[in-house]
C-alpha positions in Angstrom: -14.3 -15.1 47.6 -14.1 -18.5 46.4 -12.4 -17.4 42.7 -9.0 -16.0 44.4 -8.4 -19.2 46.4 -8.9 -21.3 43.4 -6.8 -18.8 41.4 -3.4 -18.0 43.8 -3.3 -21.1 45.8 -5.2 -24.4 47.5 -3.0 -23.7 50.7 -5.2 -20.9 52.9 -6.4 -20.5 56.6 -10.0 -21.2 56.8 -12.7 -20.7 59.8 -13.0 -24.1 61.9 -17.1 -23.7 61.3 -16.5 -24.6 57.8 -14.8 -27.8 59.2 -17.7 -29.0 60.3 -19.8 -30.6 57.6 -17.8 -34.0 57.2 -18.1 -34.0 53.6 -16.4 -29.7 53.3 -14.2 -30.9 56.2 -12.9 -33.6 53.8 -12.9 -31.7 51.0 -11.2 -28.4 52.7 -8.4 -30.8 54.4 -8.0 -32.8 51.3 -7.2 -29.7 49.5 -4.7 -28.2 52.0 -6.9 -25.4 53.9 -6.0 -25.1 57.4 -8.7 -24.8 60.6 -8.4 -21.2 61.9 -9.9 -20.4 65.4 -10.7 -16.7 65.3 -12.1 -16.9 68.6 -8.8 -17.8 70.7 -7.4 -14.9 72.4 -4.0 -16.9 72.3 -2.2 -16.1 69.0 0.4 -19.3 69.5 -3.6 -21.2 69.7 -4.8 -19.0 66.5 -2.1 -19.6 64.4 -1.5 -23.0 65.8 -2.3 -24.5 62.2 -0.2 -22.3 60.3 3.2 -22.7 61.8 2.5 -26.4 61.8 1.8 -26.0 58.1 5.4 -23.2 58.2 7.5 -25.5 60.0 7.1 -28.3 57.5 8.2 -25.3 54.4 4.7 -25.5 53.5 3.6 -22.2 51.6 0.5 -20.5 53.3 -1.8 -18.1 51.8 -3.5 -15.7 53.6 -5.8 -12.9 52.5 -5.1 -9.9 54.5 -8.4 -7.9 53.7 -10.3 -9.8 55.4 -13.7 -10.3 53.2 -14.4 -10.3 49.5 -15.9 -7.0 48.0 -16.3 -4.8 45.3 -15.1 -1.3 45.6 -12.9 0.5 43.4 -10.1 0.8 45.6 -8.0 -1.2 48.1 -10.1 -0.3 51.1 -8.0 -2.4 54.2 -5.2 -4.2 54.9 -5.8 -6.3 58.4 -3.0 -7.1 60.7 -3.7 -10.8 60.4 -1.2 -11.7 58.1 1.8 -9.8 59.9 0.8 -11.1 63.1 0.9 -14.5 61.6 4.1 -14.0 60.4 6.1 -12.1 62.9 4.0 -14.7 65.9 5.7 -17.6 63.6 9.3 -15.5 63.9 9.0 -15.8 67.4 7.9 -19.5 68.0 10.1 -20.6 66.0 13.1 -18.7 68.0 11.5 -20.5 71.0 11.2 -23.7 69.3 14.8 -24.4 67.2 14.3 -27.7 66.9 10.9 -27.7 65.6 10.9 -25.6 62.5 13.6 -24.9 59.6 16.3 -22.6 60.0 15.4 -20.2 57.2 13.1 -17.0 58.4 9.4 -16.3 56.9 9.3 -14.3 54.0 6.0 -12.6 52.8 5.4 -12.4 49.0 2.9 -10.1 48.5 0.5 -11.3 45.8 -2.3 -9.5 43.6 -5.1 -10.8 41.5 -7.1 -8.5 38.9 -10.2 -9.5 36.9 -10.0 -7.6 33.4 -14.1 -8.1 33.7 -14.9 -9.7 36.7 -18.4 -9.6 34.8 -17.8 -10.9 31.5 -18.0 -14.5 30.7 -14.3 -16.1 30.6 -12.7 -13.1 32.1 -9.0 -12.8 31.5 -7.0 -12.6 35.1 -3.7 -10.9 36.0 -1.9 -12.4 39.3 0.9 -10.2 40.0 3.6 -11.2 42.9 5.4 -8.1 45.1 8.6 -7.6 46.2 9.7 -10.4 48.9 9.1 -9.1 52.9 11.3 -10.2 55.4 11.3 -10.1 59.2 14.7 -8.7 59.9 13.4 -4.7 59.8 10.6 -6.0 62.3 11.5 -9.0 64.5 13.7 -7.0 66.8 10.8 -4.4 67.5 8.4 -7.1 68.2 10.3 -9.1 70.4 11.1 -6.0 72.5 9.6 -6.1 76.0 8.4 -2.3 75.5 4.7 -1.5 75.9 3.2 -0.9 72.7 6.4 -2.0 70.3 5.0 -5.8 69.0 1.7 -4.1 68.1 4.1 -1.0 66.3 5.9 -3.8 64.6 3.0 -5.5 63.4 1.0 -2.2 62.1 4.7 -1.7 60.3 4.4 -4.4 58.6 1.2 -4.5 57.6 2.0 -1.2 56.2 4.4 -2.5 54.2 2.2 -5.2 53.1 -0.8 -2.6 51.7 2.0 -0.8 50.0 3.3 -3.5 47.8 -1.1 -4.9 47.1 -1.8 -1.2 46.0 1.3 -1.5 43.4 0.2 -5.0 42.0 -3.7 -3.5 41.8 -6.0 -0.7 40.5 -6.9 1.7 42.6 -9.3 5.0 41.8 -10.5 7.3 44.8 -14.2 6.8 44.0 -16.3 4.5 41.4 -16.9 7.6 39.0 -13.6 7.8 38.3 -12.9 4.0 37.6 -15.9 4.1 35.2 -14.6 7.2 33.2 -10.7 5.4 33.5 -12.8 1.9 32.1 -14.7 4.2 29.5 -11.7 5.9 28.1 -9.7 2.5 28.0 -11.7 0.8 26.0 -12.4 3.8 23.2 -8.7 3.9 23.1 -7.7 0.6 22.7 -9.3 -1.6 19.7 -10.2 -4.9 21.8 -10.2 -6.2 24.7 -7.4 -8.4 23.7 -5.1 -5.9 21.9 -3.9 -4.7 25.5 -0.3 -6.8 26.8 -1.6 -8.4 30.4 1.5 -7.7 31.7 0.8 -3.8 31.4 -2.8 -3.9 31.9 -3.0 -3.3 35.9 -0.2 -0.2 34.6 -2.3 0.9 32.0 -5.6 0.9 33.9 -3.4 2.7 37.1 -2.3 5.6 35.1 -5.9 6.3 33.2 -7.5 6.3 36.7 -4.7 8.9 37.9 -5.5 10.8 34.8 -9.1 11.2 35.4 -8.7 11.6 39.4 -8.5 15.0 39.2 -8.9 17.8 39.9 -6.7 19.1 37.1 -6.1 22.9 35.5 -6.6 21.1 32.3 -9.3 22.5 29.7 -12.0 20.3 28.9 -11.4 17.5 32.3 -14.6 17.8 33.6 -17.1 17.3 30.7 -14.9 14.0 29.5 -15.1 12.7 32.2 -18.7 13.5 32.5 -19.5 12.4 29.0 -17.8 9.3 29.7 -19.8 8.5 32.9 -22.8 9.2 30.6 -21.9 6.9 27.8 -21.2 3.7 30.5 -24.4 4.6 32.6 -26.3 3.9 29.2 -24.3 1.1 27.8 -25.2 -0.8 31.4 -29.0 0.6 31.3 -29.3 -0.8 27.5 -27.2 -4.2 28.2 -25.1 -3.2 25.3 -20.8 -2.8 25.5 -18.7 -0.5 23.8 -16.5 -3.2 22.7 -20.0 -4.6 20.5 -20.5 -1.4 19.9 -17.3 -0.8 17.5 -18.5 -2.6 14.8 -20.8 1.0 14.1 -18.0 3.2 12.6 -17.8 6.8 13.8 -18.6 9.5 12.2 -15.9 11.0 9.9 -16.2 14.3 11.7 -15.9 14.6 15.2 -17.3 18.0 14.6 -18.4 18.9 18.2 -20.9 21.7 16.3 -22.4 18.7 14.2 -24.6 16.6 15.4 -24.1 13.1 16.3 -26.0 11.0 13.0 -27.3 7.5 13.5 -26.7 4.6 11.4 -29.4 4.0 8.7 -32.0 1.6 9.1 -30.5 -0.3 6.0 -27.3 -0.2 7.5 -28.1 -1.5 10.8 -30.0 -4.5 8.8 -27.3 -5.4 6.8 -24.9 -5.4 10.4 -27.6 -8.1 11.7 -27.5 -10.2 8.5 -23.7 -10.2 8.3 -22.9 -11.3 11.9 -26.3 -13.9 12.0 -24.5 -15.1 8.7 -21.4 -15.8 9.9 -23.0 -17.4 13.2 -24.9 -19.7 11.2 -21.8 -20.9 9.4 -20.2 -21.4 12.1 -22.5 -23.3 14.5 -22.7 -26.7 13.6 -19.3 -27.2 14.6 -20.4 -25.6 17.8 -23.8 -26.7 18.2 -23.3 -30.2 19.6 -21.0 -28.5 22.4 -23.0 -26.2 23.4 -26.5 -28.3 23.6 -24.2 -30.6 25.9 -23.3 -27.2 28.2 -26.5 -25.5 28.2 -27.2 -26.8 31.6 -23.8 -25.2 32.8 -24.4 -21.8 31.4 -28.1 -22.1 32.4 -26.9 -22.6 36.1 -24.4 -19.8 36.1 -26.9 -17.3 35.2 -29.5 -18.8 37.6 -26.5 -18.3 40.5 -25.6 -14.6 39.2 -29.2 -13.9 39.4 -29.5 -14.5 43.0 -27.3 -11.7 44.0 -27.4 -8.4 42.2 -25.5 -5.5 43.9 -22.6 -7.3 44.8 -20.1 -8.2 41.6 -17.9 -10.5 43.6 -20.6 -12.9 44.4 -21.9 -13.1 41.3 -18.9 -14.0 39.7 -18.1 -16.3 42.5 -21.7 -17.5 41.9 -21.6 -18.0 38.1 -18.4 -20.2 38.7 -19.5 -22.4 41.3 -23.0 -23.2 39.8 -21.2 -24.1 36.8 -18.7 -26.6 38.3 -21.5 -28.4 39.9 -23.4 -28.5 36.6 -20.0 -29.8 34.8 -19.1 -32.1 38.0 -22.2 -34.2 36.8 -22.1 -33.8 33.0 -18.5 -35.1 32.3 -18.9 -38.3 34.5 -22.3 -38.6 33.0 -20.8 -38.6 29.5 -17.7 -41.1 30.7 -19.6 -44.0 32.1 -22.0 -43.4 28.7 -18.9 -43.6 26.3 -17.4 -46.4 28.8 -20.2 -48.3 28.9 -20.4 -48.4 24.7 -17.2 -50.0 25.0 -18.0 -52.3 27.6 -16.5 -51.3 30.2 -13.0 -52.4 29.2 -10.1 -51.0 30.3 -9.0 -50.1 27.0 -12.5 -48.4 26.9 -12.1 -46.1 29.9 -8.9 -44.5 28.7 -10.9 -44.3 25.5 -13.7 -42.6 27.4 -11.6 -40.3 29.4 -9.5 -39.0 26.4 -12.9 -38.4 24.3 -14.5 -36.6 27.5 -11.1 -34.3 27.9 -10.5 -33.5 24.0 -14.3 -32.7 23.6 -13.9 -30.3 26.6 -11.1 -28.7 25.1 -12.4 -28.4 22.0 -15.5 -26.3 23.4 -12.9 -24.2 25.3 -11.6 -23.6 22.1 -14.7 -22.7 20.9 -16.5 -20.9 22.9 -14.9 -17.5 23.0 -15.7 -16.6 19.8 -18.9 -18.0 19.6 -20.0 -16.0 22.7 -18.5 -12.8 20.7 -20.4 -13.6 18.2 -23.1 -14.3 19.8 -23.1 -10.8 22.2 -22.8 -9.3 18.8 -25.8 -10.2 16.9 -28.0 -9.2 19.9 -26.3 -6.1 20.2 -27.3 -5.7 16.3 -30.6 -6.5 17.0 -31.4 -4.5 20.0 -29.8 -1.5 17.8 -31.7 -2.8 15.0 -35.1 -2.6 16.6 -33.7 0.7 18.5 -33.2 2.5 14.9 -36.4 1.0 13.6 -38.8 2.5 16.0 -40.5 6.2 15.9 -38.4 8.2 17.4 -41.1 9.1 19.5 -40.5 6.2 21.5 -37.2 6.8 22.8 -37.2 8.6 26.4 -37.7 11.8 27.1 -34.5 14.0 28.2 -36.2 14.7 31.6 -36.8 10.7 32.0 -33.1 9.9 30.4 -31.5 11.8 32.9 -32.3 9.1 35.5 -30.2 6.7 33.7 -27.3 9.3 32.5 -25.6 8.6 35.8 -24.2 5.5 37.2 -26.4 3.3 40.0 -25.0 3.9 43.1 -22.9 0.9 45.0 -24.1 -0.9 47.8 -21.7 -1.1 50.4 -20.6 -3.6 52.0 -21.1 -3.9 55.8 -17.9 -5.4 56.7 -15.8 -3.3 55.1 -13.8 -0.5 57.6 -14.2 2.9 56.4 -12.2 6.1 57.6 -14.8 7.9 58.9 -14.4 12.0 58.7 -14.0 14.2 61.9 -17.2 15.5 61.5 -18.9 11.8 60.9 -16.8 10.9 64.1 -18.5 14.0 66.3 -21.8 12.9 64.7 -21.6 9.4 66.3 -20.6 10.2 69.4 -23.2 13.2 70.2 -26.1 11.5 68.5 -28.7 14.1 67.6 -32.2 12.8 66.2 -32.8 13.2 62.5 -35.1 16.0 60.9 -38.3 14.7 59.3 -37.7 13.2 55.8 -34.2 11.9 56.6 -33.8 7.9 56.0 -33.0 6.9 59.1 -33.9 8.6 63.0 -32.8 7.5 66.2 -35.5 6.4 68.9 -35.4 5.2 72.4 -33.6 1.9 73.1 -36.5 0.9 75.4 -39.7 2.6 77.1 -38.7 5.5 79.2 -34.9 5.3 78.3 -33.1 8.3 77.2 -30.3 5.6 75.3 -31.0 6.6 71.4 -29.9 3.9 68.9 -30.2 3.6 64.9 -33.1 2.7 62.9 -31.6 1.1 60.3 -32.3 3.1 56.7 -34.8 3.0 54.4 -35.0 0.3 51.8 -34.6 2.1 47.9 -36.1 0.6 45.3 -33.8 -0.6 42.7 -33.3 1.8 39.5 -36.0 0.1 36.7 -34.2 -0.5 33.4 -36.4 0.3 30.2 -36.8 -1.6 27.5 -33.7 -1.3 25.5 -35.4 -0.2 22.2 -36.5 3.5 24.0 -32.3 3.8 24.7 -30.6 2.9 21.8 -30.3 6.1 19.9 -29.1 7.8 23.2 -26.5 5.5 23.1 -25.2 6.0 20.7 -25.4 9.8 20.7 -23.3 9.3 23.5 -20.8 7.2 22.4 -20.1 9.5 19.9 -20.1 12.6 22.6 -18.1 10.6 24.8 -15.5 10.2 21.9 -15.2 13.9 20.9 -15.4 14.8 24.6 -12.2 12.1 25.2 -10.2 13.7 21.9 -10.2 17.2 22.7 -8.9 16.4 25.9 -6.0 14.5 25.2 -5.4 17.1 22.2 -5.6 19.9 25.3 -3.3 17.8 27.4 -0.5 17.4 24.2 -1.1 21.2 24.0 -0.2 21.5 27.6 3.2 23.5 28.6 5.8 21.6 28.9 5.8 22.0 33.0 2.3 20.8 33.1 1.8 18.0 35.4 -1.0 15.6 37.0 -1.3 13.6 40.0 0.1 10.0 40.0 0.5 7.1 42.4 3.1 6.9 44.0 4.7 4.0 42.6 4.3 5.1 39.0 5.5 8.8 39.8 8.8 6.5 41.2 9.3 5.1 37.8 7.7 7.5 35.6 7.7 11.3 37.4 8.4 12.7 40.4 8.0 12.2 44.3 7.3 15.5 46.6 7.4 15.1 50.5 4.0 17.3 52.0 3.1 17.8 55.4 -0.3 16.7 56.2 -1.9 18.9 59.0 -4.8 16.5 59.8 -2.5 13.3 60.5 0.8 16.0 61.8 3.0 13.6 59.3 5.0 13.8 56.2 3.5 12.4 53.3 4.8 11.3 49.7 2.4 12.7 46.7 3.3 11.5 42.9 3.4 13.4 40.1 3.9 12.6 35.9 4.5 15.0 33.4 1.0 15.3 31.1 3.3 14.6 28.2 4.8 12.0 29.4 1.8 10.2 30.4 0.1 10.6 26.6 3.3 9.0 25.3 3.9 6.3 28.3 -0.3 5.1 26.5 0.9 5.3 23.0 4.0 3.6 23.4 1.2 0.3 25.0 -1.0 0.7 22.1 -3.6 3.5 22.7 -4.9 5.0 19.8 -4.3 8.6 20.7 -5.9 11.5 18.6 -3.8 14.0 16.8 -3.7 16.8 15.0 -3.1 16.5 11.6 -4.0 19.6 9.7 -3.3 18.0 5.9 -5.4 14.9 6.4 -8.7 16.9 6.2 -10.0 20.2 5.5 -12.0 22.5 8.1 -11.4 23.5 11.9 -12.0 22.1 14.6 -15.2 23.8 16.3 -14.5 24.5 20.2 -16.7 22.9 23.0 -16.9 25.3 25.6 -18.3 23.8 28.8 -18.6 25.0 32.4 -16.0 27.8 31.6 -13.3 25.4 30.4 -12.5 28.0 27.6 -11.3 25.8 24.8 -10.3 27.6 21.8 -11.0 27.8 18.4 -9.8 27.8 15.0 -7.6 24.6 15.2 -7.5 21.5 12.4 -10.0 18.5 12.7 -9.0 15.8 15.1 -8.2 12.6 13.3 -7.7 9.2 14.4 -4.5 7.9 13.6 -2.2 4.5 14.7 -0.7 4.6 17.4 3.5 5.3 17.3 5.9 2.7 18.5 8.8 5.1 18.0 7.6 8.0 20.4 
């Protein structure tokens, strides 16, 4: 993906076939990529580029997954970047004379996207511990069969080991929703959470809701929470424009969830269209002059629609093109007032750069704003309309789940034992099934893959017919979230849940288990419950407690698919999180 290039480093191995448009090739050498034959068989020919680039104490980038995609998880680690490194150990061995004396060290390096999605996402680029050759280079110059390739796979180990500390990582895309769902009801704004802690924070919320877990109450939040972000994306609405609609004062599981007024709702959409229109005619010059930019990045986003990566990569590329021809445009202009005098072009240059920075400065809460008047209109006209508008609970149901994820063909996947004895004895598919296998050619008995199907994209309803679901939701998804975290401080005190590794080696606790399917050891993590709920609060996380003075009543139980939560307890109330836990 073009973003993490621009984002870690202009230094980077790139295929030759890029090289071969003059105008990229000038462009790609001009900015320091390096020609990359993946064809060559020769490693010394493959990396020829890089330990020229290595032997001059350049720094080289290399991406060692191989291809940009979106899934919630690390899902490889290719050998190309330890072969690179531990080839380089060796030629330069060979060659002395030819390269520095100092040894290749690999610093692992991470970037996360706070919202890939969003407009002017925030970014987090994380570095690893340093790697050096010396536990490898003697097992890869050994002459034994087998013990360069060991070496290398080491390595690369290594390698995924210190990406999956610097990244977030959830075993399936449910569970990163739910983790994304709870973080932002438990944090105020999207800006009230350190960077420095957010890949931390985000890790330990995924671990949470990983499951499975003897917990009471774990499976219907994480359900609810699935629900409530399956609507939010089917009504083009976020929590975080959401939050200007106050909960309800009880979070009464018994009562049900009320909407806003009508009058209330208005009075949201005056107040924010209000304070827009104060604001933008100091914005509204700036952003007639950017339209085309923002036009263009939604034009590129629109072009792809299951794959997040590209559309970001999209949105940023169309919108440098648009601005590569706007900000020229608008310096010859200004130079050309002044005639083209020297004096005049600095002139022009510093007017060009201090209006760009002044829209940069601009622009983020204008877009906030912005996102939040249409969400108060689109509740507005949701709360406004009969009620028999709104879908049906057999046609909601289709949108109380989250779309499933195209994935991407040239991403390696584990496949199970039984997928494995599935592709090697192929067997043709029952009637109904999305794909069957059929004869290679007339007469032949050589059975290949059709390829599947095509789906038709889930159709999203007006968001009008949605509006009061989501918001029933949001408020589910809240009292769902609170009695869990009460059940978890209610816990025992030996009560723990799964953890990755590298936070259960800070945080908790590492246990050494056999694995009977792989006949190794391997290393599981695990956190104290307690220790987790006070590891959030200590970062900001507005954690519900119990606090039987603040209001009078109990707390009405929730019992769902057996989770036997019990009754009789004081109200849940939300109070500020404690800095002195």
């Amino acid at each position: 993906m073009m973003l993490d290039p621009a984002v870690l480093s202009v230094t980077f191995p790139h295929s030759p076939s890029l090289f071969a448009n003059p105008i990229v090739r000038y462009i790609l050498f001009s900015s320091g990529n390096i020609p990359v034959d993946r064809k060559s068989k020769d490693h010394q020919i493959l990396f020829k580029g890089t330990f020229e680039a290595l032997s001059k104490g350049h720094a080289v980038a290399l991406f060692p997954e191989g291809t940009s995609y979106t899934e919630p998880k690390i899902m490889q680690v290719k050998d190309g970047a330890a072969w690179a490194a531990l080839e380089y150990t060796k030629w330069r061995q060979e060659n002395p004379d030819s390269a520095p004396p100092q040894d290749v060290i690999i610093i692992p390096a991470s970037i996360v996207y706070t919202d890939k999605s969003k407009y002017r996402s925030d970014v987090v680029v994380e570095y690893g511990q340093p790697i050096t050759m010396d536990a490898y280079k003697e097992q890869f110059f050994s002459d034994v069969e087998g013990a360069p390739r060991a070496a290398v796979k080491r390595l690369t180990r290594a390698i995924e080991s210190e990406l999956l500390e610097a990244t977030i990582n959830a075993p399936d895309w449910n569970t990163l929703y739910a983790a994304r769902m709870a973080r932002d009801i438990l944090w105020e704004g999207s800006k009230s959470i350190n960077l420095d802690e957010f890949v931390v924070i985000s890790q330990t919320l995924a671990d949470l809701f990983s499951g499975p877990t003897a917990i009471p109450h774990f499976n219907t939040a994480k359900r609810n929470l699935l629900e409530y972000y399956s609507l939010l994306q089917s009504a083009h609405l976020s929590n975080p424009v959401l939050k200007s609609l106050p909960l309800p004062r009880s979070l009464d599981p018994n009562i049900p969830a009320p909407i806003p007024s009508r009058l209330y709702t208005l009075l949201l959409l005056v107040r924010d269209t209000i304070s827009a229109l104060i604001c933008l005619p100091f914005f509204l010059f700036p952003l007639v002059v950017h339209l085309p930019v923002y036009f263009m990045g939604q034009l590129g986003a629109r072009l792809v629609k299951d794959e997040e990566e590209t559309q970001a990569q999209n949105k940023v590329v169309f919108g440098l093109l648009s601005l590569a021809l706007i900000y020229p445009a608008a310096f010859f202009f200004l130079w050309g007032l002044l005639w083209y005098t020297p004096l005049g072009a600095l002139l022009a240059a510093g007017t060009v750069y201090l209006f760009a920075k002044y829209h940069n400065r601009m622009i983020d809460e204008n877009y906030n704003r912005g996102k939040r008047i249409l969400a108060a209109w689109r509740v507005l006209v949701g709360v406004w309309t009969p009620r028999r508008w709104d879908l049906s609970t057999a046609a909601l149901s289709q949108y109380t789940t989250p779309a499933p994820r195209r994935e991407n063909p040239w991403v390696e996947r584990t496949k199970t034992p039984e997928q494995r004895s599935r592709a090697s004895s192929p067997v043709p598919s029952s009637p109904g099934s999305s794909s069957s296998l059929t004869p290679s050619t007339p007469g032949s008995t050589n059975f290949v893959n059709e390829p599947p199907a095509k789906t038709r994209s889930r159709h999203r309803p007006p968001s009008r017919r949605l509006v009061r679901h989501v918001l029933k939701a949001r408020v589910e998804a809240v009292k769902a979230l609170a009695i869990f975290l009460d059940n978890i401080q209610r816990a025992p005190p030996s009560t723990e849940v799964k953890a990755s590794v590298h936070l259960a080696r800070n945080y908790g606790r590492l246990v050494e288990v056999n694995s009977p399917e792989t006949d190794t050891v391997e290393v599981e993590g695990w956190r104290d419950v307690h220790e987790v709920i006070r590891f959030l609060m200590r970062r900001g996380a507005n954690i519900p407690v119990l606090d039987s003075d603040a209001v009078d009543g109990e707390w009405a139980a929730l019992s769902s698919e057996g989770e036997g939560y019990t009754t009789g307890e004081p109200e849940t109330m939300w109070v500020p999180s404690s800095k002195d836990l």
